[in-house]
KOLLUMTOR-386651 format. One record per residue: residue in one letter; residue number from 1; x, y, z of N, C-alpha, C, CB in turn. Coordinates in steps of 0.1 Angstrom, whole numbers, plus 2048, in hexadecimal, padded with zeros to 3 digits. Glycine has a CB too. Example, Ala and Ser with C-alpha at 12.3 -4.5 7.8 and 13.67 -1.06 7.14 Angstrom:
BEGIN
{"A"; 1; {884; 7C7; 84E}; {87B; 7D3; 84E}; {884; 7DF; 84E}; {871; 7D3; 85A}}
{"S"; 2; {880; 7EA; 847}; {889; 7F5; 847}; {881; 800; 84F}; {88D; 7FA; 839}}
% end
This chain:
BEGIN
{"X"; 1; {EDA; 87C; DAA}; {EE7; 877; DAB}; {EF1; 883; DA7}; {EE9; 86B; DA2}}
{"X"; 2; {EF8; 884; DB2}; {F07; 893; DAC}; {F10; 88C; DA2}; {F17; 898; DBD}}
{"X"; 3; {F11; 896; D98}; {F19; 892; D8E}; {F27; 88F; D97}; {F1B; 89E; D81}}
{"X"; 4; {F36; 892; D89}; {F43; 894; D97}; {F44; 8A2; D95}; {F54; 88B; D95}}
{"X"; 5; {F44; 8A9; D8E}; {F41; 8B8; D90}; {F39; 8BC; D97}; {F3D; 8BF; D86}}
{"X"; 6; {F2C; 8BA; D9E}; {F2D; 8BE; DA6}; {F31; 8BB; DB9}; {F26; 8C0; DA2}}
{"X"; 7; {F32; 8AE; DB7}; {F3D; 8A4; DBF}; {F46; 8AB; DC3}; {F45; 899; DB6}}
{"X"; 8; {F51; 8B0; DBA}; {F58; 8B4; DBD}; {F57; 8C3; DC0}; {F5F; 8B0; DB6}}
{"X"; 9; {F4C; 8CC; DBD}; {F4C; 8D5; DC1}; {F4A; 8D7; DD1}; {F45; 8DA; DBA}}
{"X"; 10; {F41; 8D0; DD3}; {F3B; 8CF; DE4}; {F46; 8C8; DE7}; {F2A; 8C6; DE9}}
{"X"; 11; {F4E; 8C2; DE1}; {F60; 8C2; DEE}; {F67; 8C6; DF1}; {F69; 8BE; DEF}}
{"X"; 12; {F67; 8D1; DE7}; {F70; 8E0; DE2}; {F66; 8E9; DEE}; {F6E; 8E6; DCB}}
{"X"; 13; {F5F; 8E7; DEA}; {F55; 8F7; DF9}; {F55; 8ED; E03}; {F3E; 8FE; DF7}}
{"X"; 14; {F57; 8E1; E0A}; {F5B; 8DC; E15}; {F66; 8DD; E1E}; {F5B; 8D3; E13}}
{"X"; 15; {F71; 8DF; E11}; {F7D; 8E2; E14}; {F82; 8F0; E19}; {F83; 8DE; E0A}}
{"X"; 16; {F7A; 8F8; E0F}; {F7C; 907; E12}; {F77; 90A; E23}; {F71; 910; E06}}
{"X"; 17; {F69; 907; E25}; {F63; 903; E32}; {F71; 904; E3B}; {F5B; 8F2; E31}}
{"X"; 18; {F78; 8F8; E3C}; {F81; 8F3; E45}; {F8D; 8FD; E40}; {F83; 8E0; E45}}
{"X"; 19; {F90; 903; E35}; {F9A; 90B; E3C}; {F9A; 918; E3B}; {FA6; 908; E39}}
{"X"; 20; {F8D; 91F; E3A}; {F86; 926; E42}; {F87; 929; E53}; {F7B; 921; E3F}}
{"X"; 21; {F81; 91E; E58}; {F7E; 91C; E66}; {F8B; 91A; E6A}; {F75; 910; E6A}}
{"X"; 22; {F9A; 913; E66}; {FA2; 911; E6B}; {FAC; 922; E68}; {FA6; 903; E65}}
{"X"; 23; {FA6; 928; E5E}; {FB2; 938; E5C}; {FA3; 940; E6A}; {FB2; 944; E40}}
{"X"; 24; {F99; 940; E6B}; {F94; 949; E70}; {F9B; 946; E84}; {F81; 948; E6B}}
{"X"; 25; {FA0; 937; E86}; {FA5; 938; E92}; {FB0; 93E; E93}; {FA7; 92D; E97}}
{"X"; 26; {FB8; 93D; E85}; {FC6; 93F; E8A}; {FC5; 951; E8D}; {FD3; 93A; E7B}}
{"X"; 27; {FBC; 95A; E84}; {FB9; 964; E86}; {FB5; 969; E95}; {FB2; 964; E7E}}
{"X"; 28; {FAB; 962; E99}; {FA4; 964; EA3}; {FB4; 962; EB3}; {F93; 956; EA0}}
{"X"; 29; {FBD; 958; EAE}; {FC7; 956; EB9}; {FD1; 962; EB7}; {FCF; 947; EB7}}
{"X"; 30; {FD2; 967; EA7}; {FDF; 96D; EA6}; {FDC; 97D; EA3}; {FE9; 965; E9A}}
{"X"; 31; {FD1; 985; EA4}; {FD0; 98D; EA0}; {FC7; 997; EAA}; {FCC; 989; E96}}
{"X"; 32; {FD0; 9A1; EAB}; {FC9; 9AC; EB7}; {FB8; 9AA; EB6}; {FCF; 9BF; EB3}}
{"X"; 33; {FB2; 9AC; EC6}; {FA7; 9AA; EC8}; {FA2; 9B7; EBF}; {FA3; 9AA; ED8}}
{"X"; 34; {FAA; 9C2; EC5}; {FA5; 9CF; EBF}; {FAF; 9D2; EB4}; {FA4; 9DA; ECA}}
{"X"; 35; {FA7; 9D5; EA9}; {FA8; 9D3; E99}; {FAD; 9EA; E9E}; {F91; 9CB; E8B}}
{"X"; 36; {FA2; 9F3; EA1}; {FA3; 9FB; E9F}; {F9D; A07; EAE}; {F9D; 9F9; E92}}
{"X"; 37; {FA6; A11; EAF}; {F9D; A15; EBE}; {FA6; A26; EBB}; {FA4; A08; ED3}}
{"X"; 38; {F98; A2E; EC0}; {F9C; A3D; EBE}; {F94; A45; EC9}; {F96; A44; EAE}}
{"X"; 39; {F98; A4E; ECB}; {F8F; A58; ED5}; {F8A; A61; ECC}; {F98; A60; EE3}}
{"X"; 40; {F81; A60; ECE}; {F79; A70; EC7}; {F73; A79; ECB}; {F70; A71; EC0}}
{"X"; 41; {F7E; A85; EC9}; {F79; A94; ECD}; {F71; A98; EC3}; {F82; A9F; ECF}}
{"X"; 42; {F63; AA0; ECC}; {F59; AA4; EC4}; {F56; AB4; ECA}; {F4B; A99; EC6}}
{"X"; 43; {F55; ABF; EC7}; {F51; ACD; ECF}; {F46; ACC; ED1}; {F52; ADA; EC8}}
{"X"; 44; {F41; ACF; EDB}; {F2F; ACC; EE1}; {F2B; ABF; EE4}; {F22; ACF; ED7}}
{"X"; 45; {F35; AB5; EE5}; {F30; AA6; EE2}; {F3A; A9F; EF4}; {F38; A9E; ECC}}
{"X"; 46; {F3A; A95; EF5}; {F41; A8F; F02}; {F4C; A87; EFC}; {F36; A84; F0C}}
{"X"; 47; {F57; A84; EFE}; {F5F; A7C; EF6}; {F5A; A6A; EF2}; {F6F; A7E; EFE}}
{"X"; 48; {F5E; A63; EEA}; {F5C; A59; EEA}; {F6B; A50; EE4}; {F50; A58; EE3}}
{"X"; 49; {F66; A47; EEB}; {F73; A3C; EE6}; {F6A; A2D; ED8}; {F7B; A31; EFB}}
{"X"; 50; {F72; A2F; ECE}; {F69; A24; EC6}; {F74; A1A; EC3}; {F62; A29; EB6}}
{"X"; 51; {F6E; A0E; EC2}; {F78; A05; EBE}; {F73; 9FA; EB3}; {F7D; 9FF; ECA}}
{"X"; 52; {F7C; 9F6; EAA}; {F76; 9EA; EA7}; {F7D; 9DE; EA6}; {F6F; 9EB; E9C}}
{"X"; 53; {F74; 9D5; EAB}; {F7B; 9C7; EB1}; {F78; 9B9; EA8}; {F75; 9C4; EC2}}
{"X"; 54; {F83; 9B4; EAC}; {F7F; 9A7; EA5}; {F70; 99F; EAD}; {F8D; 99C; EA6}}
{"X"; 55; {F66; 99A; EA1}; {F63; 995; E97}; {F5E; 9A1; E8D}; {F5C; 98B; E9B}}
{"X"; 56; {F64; 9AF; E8F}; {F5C; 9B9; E87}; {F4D; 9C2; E8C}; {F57; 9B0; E7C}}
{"X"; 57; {F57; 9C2; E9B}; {F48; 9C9; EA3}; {F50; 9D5; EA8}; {F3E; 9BF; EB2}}
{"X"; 58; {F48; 9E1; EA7}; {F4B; 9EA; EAD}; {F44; 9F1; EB8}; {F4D; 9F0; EA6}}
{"X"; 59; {F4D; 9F5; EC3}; {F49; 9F7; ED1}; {F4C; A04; ED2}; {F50; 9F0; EDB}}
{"X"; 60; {F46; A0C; ED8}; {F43; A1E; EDE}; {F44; A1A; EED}; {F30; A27; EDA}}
{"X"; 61; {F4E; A22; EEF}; {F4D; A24; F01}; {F4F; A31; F06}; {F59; A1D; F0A}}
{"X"; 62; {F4A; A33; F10}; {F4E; A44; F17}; {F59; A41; F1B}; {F45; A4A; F25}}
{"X"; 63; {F63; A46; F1B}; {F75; A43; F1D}; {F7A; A47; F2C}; {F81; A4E; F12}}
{"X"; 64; {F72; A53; F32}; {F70; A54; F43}; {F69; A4A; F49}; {F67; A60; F47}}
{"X"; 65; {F5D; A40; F47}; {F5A; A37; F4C}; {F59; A2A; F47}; {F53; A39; F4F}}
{"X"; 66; {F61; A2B; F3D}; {F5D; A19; F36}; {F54; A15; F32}; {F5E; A0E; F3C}}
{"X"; 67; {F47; A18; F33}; {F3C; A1A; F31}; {F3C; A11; F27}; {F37; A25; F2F}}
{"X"; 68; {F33; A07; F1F}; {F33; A07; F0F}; {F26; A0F; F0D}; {F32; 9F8; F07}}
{"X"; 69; {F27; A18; F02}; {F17; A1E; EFF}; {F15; A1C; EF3}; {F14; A2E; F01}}
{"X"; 70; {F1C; A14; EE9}; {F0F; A0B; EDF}; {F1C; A00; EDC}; {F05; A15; ECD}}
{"X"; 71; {F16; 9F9; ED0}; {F1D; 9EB; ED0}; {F16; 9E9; EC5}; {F1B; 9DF; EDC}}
{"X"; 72; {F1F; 9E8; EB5}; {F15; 9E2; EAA}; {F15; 9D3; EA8}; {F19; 9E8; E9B}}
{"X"; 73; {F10; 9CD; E9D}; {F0D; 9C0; E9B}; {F1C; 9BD; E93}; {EFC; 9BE; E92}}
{"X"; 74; {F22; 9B0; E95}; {F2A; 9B0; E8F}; {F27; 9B0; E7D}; {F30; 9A7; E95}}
{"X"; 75; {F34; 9B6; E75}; {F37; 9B7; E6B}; {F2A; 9C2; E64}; {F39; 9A7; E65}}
{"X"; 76; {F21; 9C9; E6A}; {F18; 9D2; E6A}; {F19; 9DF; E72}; {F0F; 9CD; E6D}}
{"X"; 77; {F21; 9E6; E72}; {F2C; 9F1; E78}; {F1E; 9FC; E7B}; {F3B; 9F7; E6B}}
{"X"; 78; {F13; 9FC; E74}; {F0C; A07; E75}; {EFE; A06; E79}; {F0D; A0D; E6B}}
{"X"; 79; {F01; 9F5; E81}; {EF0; 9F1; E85}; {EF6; 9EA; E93}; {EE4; 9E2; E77}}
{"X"; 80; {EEB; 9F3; E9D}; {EEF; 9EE; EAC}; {EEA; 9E1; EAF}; {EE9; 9F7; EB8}}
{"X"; 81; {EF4; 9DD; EB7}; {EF0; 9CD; EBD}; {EDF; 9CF; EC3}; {EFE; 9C8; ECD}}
{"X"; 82; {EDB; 9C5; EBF}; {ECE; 9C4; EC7}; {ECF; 9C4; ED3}; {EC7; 9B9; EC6}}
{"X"; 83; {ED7; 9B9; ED7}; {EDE; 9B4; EE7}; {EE1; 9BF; EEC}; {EEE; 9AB; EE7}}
{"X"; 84; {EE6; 9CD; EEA}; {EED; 9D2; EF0}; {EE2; 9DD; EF9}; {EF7; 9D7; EE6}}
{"X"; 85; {EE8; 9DB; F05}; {EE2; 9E5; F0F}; {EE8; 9F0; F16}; {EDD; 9DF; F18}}
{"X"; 86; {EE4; 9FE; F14}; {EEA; A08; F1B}; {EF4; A03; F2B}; {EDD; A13; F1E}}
{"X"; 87; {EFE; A06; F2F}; {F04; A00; F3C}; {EFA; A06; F47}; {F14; A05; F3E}}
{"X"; 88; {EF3; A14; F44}; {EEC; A19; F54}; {EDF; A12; F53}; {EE9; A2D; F56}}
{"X"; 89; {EDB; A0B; F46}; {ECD; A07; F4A}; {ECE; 9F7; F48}; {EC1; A0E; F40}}
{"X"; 90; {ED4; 9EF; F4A}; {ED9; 9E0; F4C}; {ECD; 9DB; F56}; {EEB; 9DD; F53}}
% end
């Protein structure tokens, strides 16, 4: 049997839940797709374009072809999507 302490706690994290989910839409409606986007010159290297986008994923593209050439996991900036597949070998 839940005391009301904890009763009331699991209404309090129910509540949070729901306005959570209700700030992450308003986010998701009102807030640039792309959080962040740069070209990078490298000497010996090809240029790249990086970006990072909402939900916290960041995308590499060749900027002459659009290409994407990697794609991390979201909110894990430095681990590649599993999903993700080079564009020439799809």
């Amino acid at each position: 049997m839940e005391t009301a302490n904890q009763y009331v706690r699991t209404q309090a994290i129910e509540a949070a839940k729901i306005r959570l989910k209700h700030a992450s839409k308003i986010v998701e409606l009102h807030a640039p797709k792309i959080l962040f986007k740069k070209l990078v010159k490298q000497p010996n290297c090809p240029d790249i374009l990086v970006r990072l986008e909402m939900p916290g994923v960041i995308r590499v593209f060749d900027p002459l072809t659009g290409d994407l050439l990697a794609e991390s996991l979201q909110g894990k900036p430095d681990q590649l999507n599993p999903r993700f597949s080079p564009a020439n070998y799809k």
